[in-house]
C-alpha positions in Angstrom: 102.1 118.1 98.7 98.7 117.7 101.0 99.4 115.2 104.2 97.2 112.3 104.0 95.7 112.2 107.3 95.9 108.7 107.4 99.4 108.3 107.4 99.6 110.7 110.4 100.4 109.3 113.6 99.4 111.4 116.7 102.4 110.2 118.9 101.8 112.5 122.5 98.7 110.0 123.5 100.4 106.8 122.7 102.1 105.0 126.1 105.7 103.4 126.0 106.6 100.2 123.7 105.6 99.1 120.4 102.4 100.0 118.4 102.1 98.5 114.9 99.8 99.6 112.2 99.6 98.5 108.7 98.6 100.5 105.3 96.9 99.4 102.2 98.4 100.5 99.3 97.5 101.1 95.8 97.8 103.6 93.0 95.4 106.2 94.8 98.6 106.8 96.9 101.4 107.0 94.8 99.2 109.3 92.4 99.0 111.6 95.2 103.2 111.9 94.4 102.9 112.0 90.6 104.1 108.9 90.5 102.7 107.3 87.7 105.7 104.4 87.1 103.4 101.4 88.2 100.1 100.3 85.8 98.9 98.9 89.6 100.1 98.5 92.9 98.8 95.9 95.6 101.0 96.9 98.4 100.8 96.3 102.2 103.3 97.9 104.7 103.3 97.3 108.2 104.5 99.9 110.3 106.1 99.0 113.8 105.7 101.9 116.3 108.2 101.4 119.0 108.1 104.9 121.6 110.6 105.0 124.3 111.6 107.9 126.8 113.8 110.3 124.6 113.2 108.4 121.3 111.1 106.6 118.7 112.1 103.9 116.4 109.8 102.9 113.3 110.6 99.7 111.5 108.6 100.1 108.0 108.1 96.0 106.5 106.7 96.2 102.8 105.1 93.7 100.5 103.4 93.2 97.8 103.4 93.4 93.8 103.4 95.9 91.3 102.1 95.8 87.7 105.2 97.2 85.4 105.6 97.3 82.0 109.0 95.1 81.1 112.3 97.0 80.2 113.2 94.9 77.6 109.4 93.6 75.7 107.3 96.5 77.3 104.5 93.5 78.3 103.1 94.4 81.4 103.7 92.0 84.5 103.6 91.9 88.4 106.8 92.2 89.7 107.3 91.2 93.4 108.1 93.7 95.7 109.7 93.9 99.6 111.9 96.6 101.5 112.7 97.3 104.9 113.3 100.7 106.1 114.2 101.5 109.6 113.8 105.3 110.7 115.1 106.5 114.2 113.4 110.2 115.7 114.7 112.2 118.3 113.7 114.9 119.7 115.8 118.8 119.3 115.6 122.6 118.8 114.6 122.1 114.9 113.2 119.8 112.5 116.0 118.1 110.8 115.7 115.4 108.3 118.7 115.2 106.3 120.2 111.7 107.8 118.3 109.2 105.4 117.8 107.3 108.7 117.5 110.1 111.6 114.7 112.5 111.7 115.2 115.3 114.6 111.7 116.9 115.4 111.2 120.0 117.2 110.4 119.5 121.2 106.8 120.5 121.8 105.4 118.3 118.0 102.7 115.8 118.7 102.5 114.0 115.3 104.9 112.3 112.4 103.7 112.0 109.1 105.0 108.7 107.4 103.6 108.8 104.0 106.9 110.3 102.1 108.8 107.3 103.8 106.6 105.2 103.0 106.7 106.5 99.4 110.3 106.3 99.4 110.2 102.6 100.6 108.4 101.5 97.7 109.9 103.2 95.1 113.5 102.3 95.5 112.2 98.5 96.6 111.4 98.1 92.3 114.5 97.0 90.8 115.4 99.5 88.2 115.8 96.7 85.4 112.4 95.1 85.2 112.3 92.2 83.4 109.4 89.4 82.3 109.8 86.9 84.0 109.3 84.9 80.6 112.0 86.8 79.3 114.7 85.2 81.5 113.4 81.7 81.0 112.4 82.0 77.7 108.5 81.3 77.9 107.0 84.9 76.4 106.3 84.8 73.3 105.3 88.7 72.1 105.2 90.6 68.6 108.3 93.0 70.3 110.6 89.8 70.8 109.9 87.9 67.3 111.2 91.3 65.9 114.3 91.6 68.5 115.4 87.9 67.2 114.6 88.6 63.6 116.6 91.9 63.2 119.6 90.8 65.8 119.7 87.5 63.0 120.1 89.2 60.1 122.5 91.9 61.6 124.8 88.7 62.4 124.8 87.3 59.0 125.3 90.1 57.4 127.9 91.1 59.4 129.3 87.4 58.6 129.0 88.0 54.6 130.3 91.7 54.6 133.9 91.6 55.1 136.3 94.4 54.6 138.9 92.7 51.3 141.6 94.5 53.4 141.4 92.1 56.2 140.8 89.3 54.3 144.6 90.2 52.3 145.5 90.3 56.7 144.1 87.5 57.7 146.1 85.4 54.4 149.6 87.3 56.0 148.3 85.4 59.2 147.9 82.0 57.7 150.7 82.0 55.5 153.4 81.5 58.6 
């Protein structure tokens, strides 16, 4: 994976406090992850840059929609999306980034990249069931529903006609208390 040079911040030249900068986001970036999930992504994440003395804390803020294709109808929709992500980053003898939450950077680096955050951020903000919105209140009308409805019908009644004679001779037992 090739660091987009955008998503580099050069943190040596930058003086104490906050910073905040923001990123655009569409599919150009997530393709650069082979992540190909999303027909289209409108995204916009605002970074917040605070540097202190021994440490750095970066509060990620994400918004935005993506176009998915529902779970249930396959009809594609754009389903809202926000996250939050907060990453702490200290300073130590080698680059360590297996807390979810803590990255440890060699003493002597100059730069973070934030783009596989970032990345991160946005894919576990999607809900893993995506569903049309018309689904849940009952407005979509699609070819993939009519069929759901028509086959899940005639299931039920002939589930309702078959019956095995054996219970029927079980179900008289019951009824003849």
């Amino acid at each position: 994976m090739r660091k987009l040079a955008e998503y580099t911040i050069p943190y040596v030249g930058l003086k104490l406090g906050e910073h905040r900068f923001e990123y655009e986001i569409d599919n150009t970036f997530l393709e650069h992850f082979g992540y190909e999930e999303f027909n289209d992504a409108k995204l916009k994440v605002d970074l917040l840059f605070d540097k202190k003395t021994t440490m750095m804390e970066l509060t990620f803020n994400l918004s935005g929609t993506v176009n998915v294709n529902c779970d249930l109808t396959n009809e594609p929709y754009d389903q809202p999306v926000e996250g939050q992500l907060l990453l702490v980053i200290k300073f130590g003898n080698e680059y360590n980034d297996d807390n979810e939450d803590l990255l440890i950077l060699p003493h002597g680096e100059y730069e973070v990249n934030v783009q596989q955050y970032i990345y991160e951020l946005i894919v576990l903000s999607v809900p893993l069931k995506k569903v049309h919105p018309g689904v849940e209140d009952g407005t979509l009308k699609s070819e993939v529903l009519d069929k759901l409805d028509e086959f899940s019908l005639t299931e039920k009644k002939k589930e309702e006609e078959q019956t095995d004679p054996r219970w029927d001779k079980l179900k008289n037992l019951l009824n003849d208390k």
